[in-house]
C-alpha positions in Angstrom: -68.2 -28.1 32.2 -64.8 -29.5 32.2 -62.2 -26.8 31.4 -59.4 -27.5 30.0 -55.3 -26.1 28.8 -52.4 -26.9 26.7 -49.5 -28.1 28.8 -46.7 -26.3 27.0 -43.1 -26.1 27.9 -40.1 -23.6 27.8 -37.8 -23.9 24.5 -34.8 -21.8 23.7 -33.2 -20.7 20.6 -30.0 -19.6 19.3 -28.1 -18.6 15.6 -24.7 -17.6 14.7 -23.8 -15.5 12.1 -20.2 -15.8 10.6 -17.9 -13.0 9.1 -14.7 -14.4 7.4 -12.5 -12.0 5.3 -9.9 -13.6 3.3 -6.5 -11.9 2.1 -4.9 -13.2 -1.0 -2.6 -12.4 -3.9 -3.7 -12.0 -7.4 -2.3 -16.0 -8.0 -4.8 -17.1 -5.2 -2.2 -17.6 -2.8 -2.8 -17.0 0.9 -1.1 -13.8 1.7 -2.7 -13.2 5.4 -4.0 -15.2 7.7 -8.1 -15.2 7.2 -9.9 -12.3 10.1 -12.9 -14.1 10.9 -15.8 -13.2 13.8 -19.2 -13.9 15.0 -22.5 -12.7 16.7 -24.9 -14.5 18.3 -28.8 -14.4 18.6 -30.8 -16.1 20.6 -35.2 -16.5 21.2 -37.4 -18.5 23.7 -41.0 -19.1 23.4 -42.8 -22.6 24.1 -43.7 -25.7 22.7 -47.6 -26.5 23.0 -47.7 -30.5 23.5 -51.8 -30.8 22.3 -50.9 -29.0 19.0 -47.1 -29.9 18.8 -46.4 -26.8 17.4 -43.7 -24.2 18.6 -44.5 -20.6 19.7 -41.3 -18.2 19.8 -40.5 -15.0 20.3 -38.6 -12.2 18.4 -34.6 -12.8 18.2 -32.3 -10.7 20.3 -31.1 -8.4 19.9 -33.0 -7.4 16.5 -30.0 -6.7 15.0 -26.3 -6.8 15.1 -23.0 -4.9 13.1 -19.8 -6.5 12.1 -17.2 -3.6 12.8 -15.5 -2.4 9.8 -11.6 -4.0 9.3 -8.7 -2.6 7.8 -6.5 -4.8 6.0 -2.9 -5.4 6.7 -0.7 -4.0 5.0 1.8 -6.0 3.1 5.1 -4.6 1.9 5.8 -4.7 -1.4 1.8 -5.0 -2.2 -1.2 -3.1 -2.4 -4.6 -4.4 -1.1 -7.8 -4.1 -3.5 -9.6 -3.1 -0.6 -8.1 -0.5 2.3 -10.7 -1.7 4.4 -13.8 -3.4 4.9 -16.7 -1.7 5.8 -19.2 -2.2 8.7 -21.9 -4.6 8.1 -25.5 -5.1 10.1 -26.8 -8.4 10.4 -30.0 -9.7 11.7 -30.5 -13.7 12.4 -31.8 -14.4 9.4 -29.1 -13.1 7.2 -26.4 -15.3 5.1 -23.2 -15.1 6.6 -20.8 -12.8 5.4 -17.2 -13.9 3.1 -15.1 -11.0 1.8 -12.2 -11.5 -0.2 -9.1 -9.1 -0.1 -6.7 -9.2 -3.5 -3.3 -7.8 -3.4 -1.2 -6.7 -6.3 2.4 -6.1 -6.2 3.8 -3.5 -6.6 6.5 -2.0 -9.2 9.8 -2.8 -8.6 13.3 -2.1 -10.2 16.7 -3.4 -10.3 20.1 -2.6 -11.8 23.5 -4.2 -12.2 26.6 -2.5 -13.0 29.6 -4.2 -14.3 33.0 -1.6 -12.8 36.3 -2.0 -14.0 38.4 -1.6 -10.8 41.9 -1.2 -13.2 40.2 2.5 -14.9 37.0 3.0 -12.3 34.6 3.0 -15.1 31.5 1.3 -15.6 31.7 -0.7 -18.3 27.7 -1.5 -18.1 25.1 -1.5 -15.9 21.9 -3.6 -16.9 18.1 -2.8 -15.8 15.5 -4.8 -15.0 12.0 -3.5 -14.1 9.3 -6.2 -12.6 7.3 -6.2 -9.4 7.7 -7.7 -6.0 8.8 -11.1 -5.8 8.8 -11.8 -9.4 11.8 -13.1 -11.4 13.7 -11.0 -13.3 14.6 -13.6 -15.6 18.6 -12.8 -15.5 21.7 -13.8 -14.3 25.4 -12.4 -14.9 27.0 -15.4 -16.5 26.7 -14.3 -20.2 27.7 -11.1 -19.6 31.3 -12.3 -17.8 31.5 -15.2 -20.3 31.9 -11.5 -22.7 33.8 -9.8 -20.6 36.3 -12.8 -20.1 36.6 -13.4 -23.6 38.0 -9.6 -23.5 40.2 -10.5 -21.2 38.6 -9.4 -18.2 39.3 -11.2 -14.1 36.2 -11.2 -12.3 36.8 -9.7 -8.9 33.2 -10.0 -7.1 29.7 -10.2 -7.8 27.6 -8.7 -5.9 25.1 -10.9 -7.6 26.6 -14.2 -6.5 25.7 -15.6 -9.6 22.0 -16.1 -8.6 19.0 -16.1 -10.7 17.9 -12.2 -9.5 14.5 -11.9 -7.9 12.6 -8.6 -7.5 12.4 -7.6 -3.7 9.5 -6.3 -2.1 10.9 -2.9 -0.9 8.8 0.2 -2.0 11.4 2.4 -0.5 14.5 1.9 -2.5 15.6 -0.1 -6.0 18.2 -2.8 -5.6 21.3 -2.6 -6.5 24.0 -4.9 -7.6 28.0 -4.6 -8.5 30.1 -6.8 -10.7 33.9 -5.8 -10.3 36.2 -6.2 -13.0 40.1 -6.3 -13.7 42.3 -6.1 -16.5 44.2 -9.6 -17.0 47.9 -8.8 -16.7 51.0 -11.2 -17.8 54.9 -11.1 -17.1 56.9 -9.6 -20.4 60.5 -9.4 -20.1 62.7 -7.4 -22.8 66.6 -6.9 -23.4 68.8 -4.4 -25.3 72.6 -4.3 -25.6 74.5 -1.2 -25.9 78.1 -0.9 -27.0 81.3 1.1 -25.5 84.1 1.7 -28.4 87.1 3.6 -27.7 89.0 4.8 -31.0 93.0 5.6 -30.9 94.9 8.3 -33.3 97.8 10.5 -33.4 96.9 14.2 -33.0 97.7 14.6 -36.8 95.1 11.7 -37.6 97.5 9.7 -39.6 98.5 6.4 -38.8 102.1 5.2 -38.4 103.7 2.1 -37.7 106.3 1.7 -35.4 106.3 1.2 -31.2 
Protein backbone atom coordinates (compact mmCIF):
# COMPACT_ATOMS: atom_id res chain seq x y z
CA UNK A 1 0.00 0.00 0.00
CA UNK A 2 1.03 3.51 -0.88
CA UNK A 3 -0.59 6.01 1.38
CA UNK A 4 -1.28 9.02 0.49
CA UNK A 5 -2.47 13.16 1.65
CA UNK A 6 -3.67 16.40 0.35
CA UNK A 7 -0.95 18.99 0.46
CA UNK A 8 -2.95 21.99 1.60
CA UNK A 9 -1.94 25.38 2.57
CA UNK A 10 -2.70 28.21 5.08
CA UNK A 11 -5.31 31.02 3.60
CA UNK A 12 -6.58 33.97 5.50
CA UNK A 13 -9.69 36.02 5.33
CA UNK A 14 -10.94 39.29 6.08
CA UNK A 15 -14.44 41.70 5.58
CA UNK A 16 -15.33 45.08 6.54
CA UNK A 17 -18.46 46.32 7.36
CA UNK A 18 -19.25 50.06 6.79
CA UNK A 19 -21.57 52.46 8.92
CA UNK A 20 -22.09 55.93 7.25
CA UNK A 21 -24.78 58.31 8.79
CA UNK A 22 -25.64 61.19 6.74
CA UNK A 23 -27.04 64.65 8.08
CA UNK A 24 -29.09 66.80 5.74
CA UNK A 25 -31.73 69.44 5.51
CA UNK A 26 -35.18 68.85 4.19
CA UNK A 27 -33.73 70.54 0.56
CA UNK A 28 -31.07 67.67 0.49
CA UNK A 29 -28.39 69.90 1.34
CA UNK A 30 -25.42 68.76 3.39
CA UNK A 31 -25.97 70.11 6.80
CA UNK A 32 -23.13 68.00 8.79
CA UNK A 33 -20.34 66.43 7.76
CA UNK A 34 -21.25 62.46 7.15
CA UNK A 35 -20.09 60.15 10.84
CA UNK A 36 -18.91 57.20 9.27
CA UNK A 37 -17.10 53.79 11.00
CA UNK A 38 -16.12 50.30 10.51
CA UNK A 39 -15.48 46.79 11.99
CA UNK A 40 -13.57 44.26 10.81
CA UNK A 41 -13.70 40.34 10.58
CA UNK A 42 -11.40 38.14 9.74
CA UNK A 43 -11.18 33.76 9.20
CA UNK A 44 -8.33 31.31 8.21
CA UNK A 45 -8.77 27.80 7.08
CA UNK A 46 -6.74 26.10 4.08
CA UNK A 47 -6.73 25.49 0.66
CA UNK A 48 -6.63 21.67 -0.36
CA UNK A 49 -4.39 21.72 -3.70
CA UNK A 50 -5.75 17.83 -4.96
CA UNK A 51 -9.42 19.12 -4.69
CA UNK A 52 -8.75 22.93 -5.13
CA UNK A 53 -11.35 23.70 -2.92
CA UNK A 54 -11.11 26.10 0.17
CA UNK A 55 -11.75 24.91 3.81
CA UNK A 56 -12.42 27.99 6.40
CA UNK A 57 -13.28 28.53 9.55
CA UNK A 58 -15.90 30.62 11.44
CA UNK A 59 -15.50 34.55 11.26
CA UNK A 60 -14.26 36.45 14.24
CA UNK A 61 -15.49 37.58 16.31
CA UNK A 62 -19.09 36.19 15.52
CA UNK A 63 -20.49 39.33 15.81
CA UNK A 64 -19.96 43.02 16.20
CA UNK A 65 -22.13 46.45 17.33
CA UNK A 66 -22.00 49.86 15.86
CA UNK A 67 -22.33 52.16 19.04
CA UNK A 68 -25.36 54.24 19.04
CA UNK A 69 -24.71 58.26 17.78
CA UNK A 70 -26.29 61.22 18.70
CA UNK A 71 -26.65 63.76 16.16
CA UNK A 72 -25.34 67.21 16.27
CA UNK A 73 -27.25 69.63 17.05
CA UNK A 74 -27.84 72.48 14.74
CA UNK A 75 -29.17 75.82 15.84
CA UNK A 76 -32.00 76.96 14.39
CA UNK A 77 -33.02 73.22 13.32
CA UNK A 78 -34.31 70.11 14.68
CA UNK A 79 -32.99 66.66 13.67
CA UNK A 80 -35.58 63.85 12.62
CA UNK A 81 -33.65 61.57 14.54
CA UNK A 82 -32.09 62.51 18.28
CA UNK A 83 -29.96 59.72 17.84
CA UNK A 84 -29.13 56.65 16.13
CA UNK A 85 -29.40 53.61 17.81
CA UNK A 86 -26.81 50.72 18.32
CA UNK A 87 -26.65 48.26 15.59
CA UNK A 88 -25.04 44.46 15.60
CA UNK A 89 -23.46 43.23 12.61
CA UNK A 90 -22.05 39.92 11.70
CA UNK A 91 -19.76 39.55 8.32
CA UNK A 92 -22.28 38.71 6.32
CA UNK A 93 -24.51 41.68 6.86
CA UNK A 94 -25.07 44.75 4.24
CA UNK A 95 -23.48 47.61 5.41
CA UNK A 96 -25.28 50.08 7.20
CA UNK A 97 -26.50 54.02 5.62
CA UNK A 98 -28.62 56.17 7.87
CA UNK A 99 -29.87 59.36 6.85
CA UNK A 100 -30.54 62.35 9.37
CA UNK A 101 -33.26 65.21 8.11
CA UNK A 102 -33.39 68.47 9.75
CA UNK A 103 -36.25 70.90 9.71
CA UNK A 104 -35.96 74.42 10.68
CA UNK A 105 -37.36 75.75 12.98
CA UNK A 106 -39.99 78.68 13.50
CA UNK A 107 -38.76 81.93 13.40
CA UNK A 108 -40.09 85.55 13.73
CA UNK A 109 -39.26 89.00 12.87
CA UNK A 110 -40.58 92.61 13.28
CA UNK A 111 -39.87 96.03 12.06
CA UNK A 112 -40.93 99.11 13.61
CA UNK A 113 -41.02 102.44 11.77
CA UNK A 114 -40.42 105.40 15.13
CA UNK A 115 -41.04 108.82 14.64
CA UNK A 116 -38.01 110.40 16.56
CA UNK A 117 -39.94 114.27 16.25
CA UNK A 118 -43.28 112.67 18.66
CA UNK A 119 -41.57 109.03 19.95
CA UNK A 120 -44.35 107.08 18.49
CA UNK A 121 -44.35 104.22 16.39
CA UNK A 122 -45.91 104.85 13.45
CA UNK A 123 -45.84 100.91 12.39
CA UNK A 124 -44.16 98.01 13.09
CA UNK A 125 -44.48 95.16 10.44
CA UNK A 126 -44.29 91.19 11.21
CA UNK A 127 -42.92 88.60 9.50
CA UNK A 128 -43.14 84.94 10.68
CA UNK A 129 -40.88 82.21 8.57
CA UNK A 130 -38.32 79.72 9.78
CA UNK A 131 -34.56 79.72 9.86
CA UNK A 132 -32.73 80.93 7.05
CA UNK A 133 -35.68 81.49 4.88
CA UNK A 134 -36.53 84.78 3.17
CA UNK A 135 -38.89 86.81 4.50
CA UNK A 136 -39.73 88.17 1.22
CA UNK A 137 -39.56 92.12 2.45
CA UNK A 138 -37.64 95.05 2.35
CA UNK A 139 -38.43 98.68 3.77
CA UNK A 140 -38.37 100.67 0.58
CA UNK A 141 -42.18 100.89 -0.06
CA UNK A 142 -42.91 101.60 3.16
CA UNK A 143 -40.42 104.96 3.23
CA UNK A 144 -41.33 105.62 -0.38
CA UNK A 145 -45.06 106.23 1.94
CA UNK A 146 -43.68 107.66 4.54
CA UNK A 147 -41.66 110.28 2.28
CA UNK A 148 -44.47 111.13 0.36
CA UNK A 149 -45.89 112.33 3.93
CA UNK A 150 -43.19 114.17 4.32
CA UNK A 151 -41.25 112.06 6.44
CA UNK A 152 -36.72 112.28 6.66
CA UNK A 153 -35.43 108.95 7.06
CA UNK A 154 -33.03 108.93 9.93
CA UNK A 155 -31.67 105.13 10.06
CA UNK A 156 -32.56 101.85 9.22
CA UNK A 157 -31.82 99.36 11.16
CA UNK A 158 -32.57 97.25 8.20
CA UNK A 159 -29.96 98.73 5.83
CA UNK A 160 -32.26 98.36 3.24
CA UNK A 161 -31.59 94.57 2.73
CA UNK A 162 -33.80 91.90 1.53
CA UNK A 163 -34.50 90.50 5.48
CA UNK A 164 -33.64 86.94 6.03
CA UNK A 165 -34.88 84.83 8.98
CA UNK A 166 -31.96 84.02 11.53
CA UNK A 167 -31.47 80.88 13.06
CA UNK A 168 -31.77 81.91 16.76
CA UNK A 169 -34.31 79.83 18.82
CA UNK A 170 -33.65 82.12 21.78
CA UNK A 171 -34.88 85.43 20.75
CA UNK A 172 -37.02 87.11 17.60
CA UNK A 173 -35.15 89.76 15.58
CA UNK A 174 -35.68 92.99 15.72
CA UNK A 175 -35.40 95.95 13.47
CA UNK A 176 -35.92 99.94 13.79
CA UNK A 177 -36.63 102.50 11.11
CA UNK A 178 -36.26 106.14 12.59
CA UNK A 179 -38.27 108.77 11.20
CA UNK A 180 -38.37 112.79 11.33
CA UNK A 181 -40.71 115.32 10.53
CA UNK A 182 -39.39 117.45 7.33
CA UNK A 183 -39.10 121.07 8.60
CA UNK A 184 -38.69 124.36 6.33
CA UNK A 185 -37.69 128.15 7.11
CA UNK A 186 -41.07 130.54 7.19
CA UNK A 187 -40.51 133.99 7.95
CA UNK A 188 -43.51 136.51 8.74
CA UNK A 189 -43.84 140.37 9.37
CA UNK A 190 -46.33 142.71 11.06
CA UNK A 191 -46.28 146.49 11.44
CA UNK A 192 -47.66 148.26 14.32
CA UNK A 193 -48.39 152.06 14.47
CA UNK A 194 -47.56 154.91 17.19
CA UNK A 195 -50.14 158.08 16.79
CA UNK A 196 -49.97 160.83 19.11
CA UNK A 197 -53.27 163.15 19.03
CA UNK A 198 -53.05 167.01 20.22
CA UNK A 199 -56.12 169.07 21.75
CA UNK A 200 -56.89 171.92 23.98
CA UNK A 201 -58.29 170.74 27.40
CA UNK A 202 -61.76 172.11 26.26
CA UNK A 203 -61.46 169.76 23.03
CA UNK A 204 -62.16 172.57 20.61
CA UNK A 205 -59.89 173.55 18.09
CA UNK A 206 -58.52 177.07 17.56
CA UNK A 207 -56.37 178.74 15.26
CA UNK A 208 -53.86 180.95 16.14
CA UNK A 209 -49.95 180.36 17.53
Amino acid sequence: EVHLSHATHSIDDQTTKSEAIHYVYQNGSKAANDYTNQVHFTRDGYHDEVTNEDHWNAWKPAQQEFASVKSPEIQGYTADQVEIPAIKVNADSDNIERTVTYKANKQKLDVAFIDDTTGETLKTVTKDGVSDSSTNYNTANDLDHYKNLHFNVVSDGTQGQNLVFDHDDSKDQHYEVHLSHATHSIDDQTTKFEAIHYVYADGLARQGK
